[in-house]
N, C-alpha and C positions, 0 to 999 in steps of 0.2 A: 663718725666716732668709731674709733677701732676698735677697743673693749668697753661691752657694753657691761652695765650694772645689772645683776639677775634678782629679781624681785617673784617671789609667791604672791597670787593672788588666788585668794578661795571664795569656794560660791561664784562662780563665773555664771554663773546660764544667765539668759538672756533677759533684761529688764532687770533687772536684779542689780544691787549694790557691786557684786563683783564685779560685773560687768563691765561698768562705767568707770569704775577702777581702770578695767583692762584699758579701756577709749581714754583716761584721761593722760595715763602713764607713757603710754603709744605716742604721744599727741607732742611731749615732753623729749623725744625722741636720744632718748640716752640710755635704754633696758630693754634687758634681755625678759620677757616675761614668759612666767610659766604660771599655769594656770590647773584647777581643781575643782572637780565636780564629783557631785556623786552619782551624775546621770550621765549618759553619753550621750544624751538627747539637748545638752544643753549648746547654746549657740556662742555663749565665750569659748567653749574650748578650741572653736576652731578662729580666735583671732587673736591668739597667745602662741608664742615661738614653741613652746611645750606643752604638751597637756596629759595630765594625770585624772582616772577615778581613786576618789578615796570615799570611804565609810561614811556616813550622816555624821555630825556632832553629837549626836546623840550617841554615837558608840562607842562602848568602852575603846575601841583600838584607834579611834579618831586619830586623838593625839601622841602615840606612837608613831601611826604612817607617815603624819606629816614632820616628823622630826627625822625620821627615816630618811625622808625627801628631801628634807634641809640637806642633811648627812651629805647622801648620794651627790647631790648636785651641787653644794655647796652654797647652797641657799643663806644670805644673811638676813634679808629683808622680807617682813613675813605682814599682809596685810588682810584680814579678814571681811569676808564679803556681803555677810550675812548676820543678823543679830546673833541667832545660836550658836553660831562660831565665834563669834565677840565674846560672850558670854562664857563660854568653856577655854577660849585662847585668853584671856585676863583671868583667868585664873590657876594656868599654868603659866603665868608669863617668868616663872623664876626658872623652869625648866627650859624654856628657848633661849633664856640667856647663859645661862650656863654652858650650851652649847654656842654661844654667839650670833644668835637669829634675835635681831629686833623687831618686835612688833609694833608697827605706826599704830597704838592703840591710845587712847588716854587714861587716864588712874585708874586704879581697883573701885577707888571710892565715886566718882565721876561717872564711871561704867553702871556701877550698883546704882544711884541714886535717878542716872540717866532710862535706865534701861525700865525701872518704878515708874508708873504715871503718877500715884499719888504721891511719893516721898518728893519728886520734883514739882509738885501744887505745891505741896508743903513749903518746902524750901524758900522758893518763888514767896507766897507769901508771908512768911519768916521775914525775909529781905524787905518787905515792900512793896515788891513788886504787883502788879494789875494782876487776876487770871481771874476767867470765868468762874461762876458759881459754879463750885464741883464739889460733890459726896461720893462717897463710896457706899457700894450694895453685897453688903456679903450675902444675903437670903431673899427669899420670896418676901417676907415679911417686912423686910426693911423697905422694899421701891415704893418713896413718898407718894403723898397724894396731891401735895401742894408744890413739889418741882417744878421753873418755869420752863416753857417750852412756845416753842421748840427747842429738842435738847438733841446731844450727841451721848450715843451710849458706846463703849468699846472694854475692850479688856483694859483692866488695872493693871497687868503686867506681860508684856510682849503685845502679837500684835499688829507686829511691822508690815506695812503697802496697807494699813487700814484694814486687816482682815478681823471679821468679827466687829466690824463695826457699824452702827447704824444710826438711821436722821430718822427723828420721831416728834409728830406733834399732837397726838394725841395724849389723854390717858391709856388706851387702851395698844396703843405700838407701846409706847414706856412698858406697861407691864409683859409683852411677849419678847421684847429687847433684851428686858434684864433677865428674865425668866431665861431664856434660851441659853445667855452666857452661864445664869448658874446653875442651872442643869448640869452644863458642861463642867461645875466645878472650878469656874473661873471667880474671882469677884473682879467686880462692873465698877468702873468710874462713870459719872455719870455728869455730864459737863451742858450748861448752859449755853447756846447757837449765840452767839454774837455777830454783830455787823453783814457783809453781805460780800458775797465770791469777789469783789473786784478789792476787799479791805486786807486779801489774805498774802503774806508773805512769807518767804523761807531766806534764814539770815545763817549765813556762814561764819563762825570766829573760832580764828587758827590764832591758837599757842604752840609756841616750841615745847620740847620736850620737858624743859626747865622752867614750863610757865611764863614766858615774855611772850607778848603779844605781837603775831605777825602782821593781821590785817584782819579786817570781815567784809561780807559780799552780802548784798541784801537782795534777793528778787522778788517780785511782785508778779506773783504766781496768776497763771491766765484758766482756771478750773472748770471752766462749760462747755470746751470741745468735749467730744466721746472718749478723746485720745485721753486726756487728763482726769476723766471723771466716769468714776463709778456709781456715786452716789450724787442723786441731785433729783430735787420734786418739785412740784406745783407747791406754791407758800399757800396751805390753807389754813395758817391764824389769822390773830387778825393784828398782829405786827407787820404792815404793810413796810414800816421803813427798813426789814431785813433782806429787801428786793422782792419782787414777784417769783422768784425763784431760789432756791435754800439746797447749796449745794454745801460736799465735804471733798477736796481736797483726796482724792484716789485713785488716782491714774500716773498717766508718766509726766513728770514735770515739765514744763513750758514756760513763759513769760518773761517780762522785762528785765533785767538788770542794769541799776544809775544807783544814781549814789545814796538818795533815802537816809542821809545824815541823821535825825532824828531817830530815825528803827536800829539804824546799825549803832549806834552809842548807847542806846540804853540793852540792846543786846550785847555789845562788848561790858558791861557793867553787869548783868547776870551772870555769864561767863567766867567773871573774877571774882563772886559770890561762889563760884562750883571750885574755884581754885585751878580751871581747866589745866592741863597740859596735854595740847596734843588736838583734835579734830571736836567740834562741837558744831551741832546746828540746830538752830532753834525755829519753830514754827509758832505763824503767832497772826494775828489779825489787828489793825491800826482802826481804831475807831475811834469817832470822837476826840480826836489829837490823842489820844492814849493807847500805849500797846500792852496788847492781853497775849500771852504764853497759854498755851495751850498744850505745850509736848514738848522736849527738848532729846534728842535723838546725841547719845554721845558717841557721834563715830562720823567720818564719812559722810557727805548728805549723795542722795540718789541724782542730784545735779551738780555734783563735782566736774563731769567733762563740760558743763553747759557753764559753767565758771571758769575754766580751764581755757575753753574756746575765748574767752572776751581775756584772759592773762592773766588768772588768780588760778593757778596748777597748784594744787593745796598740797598733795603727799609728794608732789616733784619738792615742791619748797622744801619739806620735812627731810626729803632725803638728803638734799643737795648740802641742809645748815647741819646735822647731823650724823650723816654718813660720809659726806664729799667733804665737809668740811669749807663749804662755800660761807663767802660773805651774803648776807641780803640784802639791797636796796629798801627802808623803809622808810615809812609803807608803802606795800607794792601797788604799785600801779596799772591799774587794768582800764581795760574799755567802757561802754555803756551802750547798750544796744537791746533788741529781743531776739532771743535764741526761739525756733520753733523744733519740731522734732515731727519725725513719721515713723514709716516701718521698714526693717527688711527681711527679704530671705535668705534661708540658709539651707541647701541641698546638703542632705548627709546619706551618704552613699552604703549601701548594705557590705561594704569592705570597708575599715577603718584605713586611712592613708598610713606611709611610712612613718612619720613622725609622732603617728598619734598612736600613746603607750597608756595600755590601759591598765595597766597595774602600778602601783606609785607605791607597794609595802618592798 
């Protein structure tokens, strides 16, 4: 291809949402990618044609640099790598447009309700839909006595790779679980363990910008390797049917992708309760023929190249009906197989190479 299409991707470092951005876009092989970190220790920046350091999202000049960036290189296509980038880029998205940088984001509103763990229980059961027994714990005082358990405790709001999160089956993990997050000032959702590590899935449903639905991806996540799981213990209740083992889902994603007709339809039907337009993934556990939501992550899922790899290229699609101005074949049609994943290295030398520009203001 002789002229390639130049795409921002932020939050590159490694394992990370940018990341896999960078693997899936590469993989798509039609862009020029330039890549953003705020570390130079991070391992995307060295598998992006460009790479820039910019500011945290947390800082006030965040979103100057990277408009500056657009400017400079003439950046149209702006894809956020990270929740707190999501979260600060939707809410300047009138400002990238003005200048002509789209950002593959979905709604304001989608975003907001996405990014809430409780407003999206809510929602969910609004609609009808299954989810766990879940309350909210603003205080010491509120963590119940009569909660079943084993339970899952995490932040009400942000979060993301499961941090701050924890598997509890006693009384006494519940109260140093909740206690800990609100110390910290968080309030704790606090969610009921269902089913068992082989029940759990992550479902992919891509709307175009304009809300039509392009397709969804279901895999059937493989969570008791070391690689996938952070969290996972001996089952000591005495709910034996939740496996001998009570794992959560927090490591790097792995397992099967087929077709799971049943999971992927009633997640394309939540999807159209959110009004989605644009990237939505939903995590969820199929038990007893019924699917329970758990979290719905509005953006990007962290197995985008691992879907990409079997032929469902989610932000190639968005660019291509969007930007290119490409027809789609629907619905797209992908593979069915198991993706597995490992590690690698990356030597970063005490000279930055030519290419690699560490000022991006």
């Amino acid at each position: 291809m002789s002229e390639r299409i130049s795409v921002l991707v932020t939050g590159v470092g490694g394992g990370g949402n940018g990341h896999e951005m960078v693997k899936t876009l590469r993989l798509a092989d039609r862009y020029k990618l330039v890549g953003v970190d705020m570390t130079s220790n991070s391992l995307g920046l060295y598998d992006v044609d460009e790479s820039y350091l910019v500011p945290p999202a947390t800082s006030p000049e965040y979103v100057d640099v990277l408009l500056n960036l657009c400017a400079k290189k003439d950046l149209k296509i702006l894809i956020p790598g990270s929740e707190p980038e999501l979260n600060i880029l939707s809410k300047n998205r009138d400002v990238f447009l003005q200048v002509g940088v789209t950002l593959l984001i979905n709604t304001d509103e989608v975003i907001e309700r996405g990014l809430d763990k409780w407003k999206t229980i809510s929602h969910l059961k609004e609609n009808g839909f299954h989810v766990p027994v879940t309350i909210l714990v603003h205080a010491v005082e509120d963590i119940p006595l009569d909660f079943p358990l084993p339970a899952v405790v995490k932040p009400a709001i942000g979060g993301g790779g499961s941090n701050n999160t924890f598997l509890v089956q006693d009384r006494a993990e519940l109260n140093f679980a909740c206690s800990s997050l609100v110390i910290q000032g968080k309030v704790v959702l606090l969610q009921e363990y269902i089913g068992t590590p082989d029940d759990e899935y992550t479902v992919g449903v891509l709307h175009s910008m304009q809300g039509d639905l392009l397709g969804s991806i279901a895999m059937r996540r493989y969570i008791l390797s070391g690689l996938s799981n952070r969290i996972k213990m001996r089952n000591r209740t005495d709910k034996m049917d939740l496996s001998p083992i009570l794992a959560i889902s927090s490591g790097i994603s792995q397992g099967e992708i087929n077709d799971f007709p049943d999971i992927r339809s009633i997640c394309e039907a939540i999807a159209a309760t959110f009004n989605s337009m644009g990237p939505l993934n939903i995590q969820g556990r199929f038990v007893n023929d019924q699917w329970y939501t758990f979290e719905i992550n509005p953006r990007f899922s962290g197995t985008s190249y691992m879907r990409a790899l079997m032929g469902f290229n989610e932000p190639d699609m968005l660019i291509r009906l969007h930007i290119l101005n490409d027809s789609l074949s629907l619905p797209v049609k992908y593979k069915f197989g198991t993706v597995v994943r490992g590690l690698r290295e990356q030597v970063i030398l005490n000279e930055f190479p030519e290419w690699f520009v560490t000022d991006a203001g």
